[in-house]
C-alpha positions as CSV (number, residue, x, y, z in Angstrom):
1,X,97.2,119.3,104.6
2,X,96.0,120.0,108.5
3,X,97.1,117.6,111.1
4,X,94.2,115.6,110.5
5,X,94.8,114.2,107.9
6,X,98.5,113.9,108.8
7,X,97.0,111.7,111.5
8,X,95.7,109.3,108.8
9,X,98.3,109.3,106.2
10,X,100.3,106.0,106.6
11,X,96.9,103.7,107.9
12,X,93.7,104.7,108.2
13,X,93.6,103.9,112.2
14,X,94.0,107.1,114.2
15,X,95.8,108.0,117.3
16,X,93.4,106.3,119.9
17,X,94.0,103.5,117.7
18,X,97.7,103.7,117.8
19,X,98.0,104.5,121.2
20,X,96.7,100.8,122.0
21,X,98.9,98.1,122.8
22,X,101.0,96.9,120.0
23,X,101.4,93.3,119.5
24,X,104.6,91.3,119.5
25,X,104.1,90.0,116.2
26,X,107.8,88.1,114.8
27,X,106.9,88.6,111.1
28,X,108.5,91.6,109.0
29,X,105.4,93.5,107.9
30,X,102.3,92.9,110.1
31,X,101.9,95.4,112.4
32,X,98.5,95.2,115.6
33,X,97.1,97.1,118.2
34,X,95.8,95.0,120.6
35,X,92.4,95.1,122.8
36,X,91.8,92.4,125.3
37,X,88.7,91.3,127.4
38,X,89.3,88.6,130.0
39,X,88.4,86.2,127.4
40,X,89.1,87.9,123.9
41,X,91.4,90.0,122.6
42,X,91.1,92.4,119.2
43,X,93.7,93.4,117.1
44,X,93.5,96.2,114.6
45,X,96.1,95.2,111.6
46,X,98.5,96.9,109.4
47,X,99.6,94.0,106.8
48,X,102.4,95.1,103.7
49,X,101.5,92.8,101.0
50,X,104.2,90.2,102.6
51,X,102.8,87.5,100.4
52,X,102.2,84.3,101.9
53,X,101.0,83.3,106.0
54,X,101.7,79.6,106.2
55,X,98.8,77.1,107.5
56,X,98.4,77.2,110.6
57,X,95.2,76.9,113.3
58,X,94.9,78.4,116.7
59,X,91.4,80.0,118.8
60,X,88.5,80.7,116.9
61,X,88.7,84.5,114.6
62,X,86.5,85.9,113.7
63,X,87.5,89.0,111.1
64,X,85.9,91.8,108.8
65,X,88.4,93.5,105.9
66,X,88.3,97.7,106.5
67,X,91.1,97.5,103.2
68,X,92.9,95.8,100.4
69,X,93.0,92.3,99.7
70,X,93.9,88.9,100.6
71,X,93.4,85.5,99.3
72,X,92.4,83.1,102.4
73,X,92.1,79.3,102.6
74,X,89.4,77.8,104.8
75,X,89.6,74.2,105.6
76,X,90.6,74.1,101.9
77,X,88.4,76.9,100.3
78,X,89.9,79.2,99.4
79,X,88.4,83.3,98.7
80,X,89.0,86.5,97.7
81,X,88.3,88.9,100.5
82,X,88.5,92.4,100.1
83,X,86.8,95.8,101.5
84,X,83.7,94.8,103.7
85,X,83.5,91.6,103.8
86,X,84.0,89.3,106.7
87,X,85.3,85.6,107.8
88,X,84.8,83.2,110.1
89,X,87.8,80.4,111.0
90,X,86.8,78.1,114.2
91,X,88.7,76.8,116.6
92,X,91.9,74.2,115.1
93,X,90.6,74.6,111.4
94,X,93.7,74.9,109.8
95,X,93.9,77.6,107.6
96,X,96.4,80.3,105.3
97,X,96.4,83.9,103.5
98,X,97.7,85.8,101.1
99,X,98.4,89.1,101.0
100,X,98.1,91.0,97.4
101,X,97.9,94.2,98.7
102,X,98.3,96.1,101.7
103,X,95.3,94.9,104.1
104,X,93.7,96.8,107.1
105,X,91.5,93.9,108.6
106,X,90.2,93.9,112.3
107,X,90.5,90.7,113.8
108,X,88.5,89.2,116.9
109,X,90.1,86.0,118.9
110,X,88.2,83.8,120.8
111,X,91.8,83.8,123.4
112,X,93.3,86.4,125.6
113,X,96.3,85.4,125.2
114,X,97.0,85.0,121.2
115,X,99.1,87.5,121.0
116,X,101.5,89.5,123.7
117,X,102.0,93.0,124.3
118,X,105.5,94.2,122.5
């Protein structure tokens, strides 16, 4: 295998990827590299199948799944999201996931400050 694909083999984000930021996340499992805008920021995620995220509401995300699969609850409607398809959760709906399998998901937040820099 070349150093390519070394590059590649525990996520699919590369190196300018994971040369980014990394958020200070306090849950076993989730791993994000942050981007932030003076008024968004965009984290790139590495979730373990860690089962359930508890309700909870914050900014506005806006997400699009690059990888696996998670069951997520919208203001009480609940999907299957998987490879390529996208979500929208606005500002204080309360809302929880799932994750069945490891999930790579890109996430946009309509706050610069969501998350912290580890």
């Amino acid at each position: 295998m070349n150093d390519f694909m070394k590059d590649w083999e525990d996520t699919p984000y590369p190196q300018m990827i994971r040369n980014l930021p990394e958020i200070d996340i306090p849950i076993e499992g989730i791993r994000g590299w942050l981007i932030q805008s003076k008024d968004k920021q965009i984290v790139f995620f590495d979730i373990e199948p860690i089962g359930n995220m508890p309700e909870h509401s914050h900014c506005a995300q806006w997400g699009i799944m690059l990888d696996g699969k998670m069951k997520l609850t919208i203001d009480n409607d609940t999907r299957i999201y998987q490879k390529g398809d996208w979500y929208y959760i606005p500002a204080g709906v309360l809302h929880s996931a799932e994750f069945l399998t490891k999930v790579y998901v890109i996430d946009v937040f309509d706050d610069p400050n969501r998350y912290q820099i580890k």
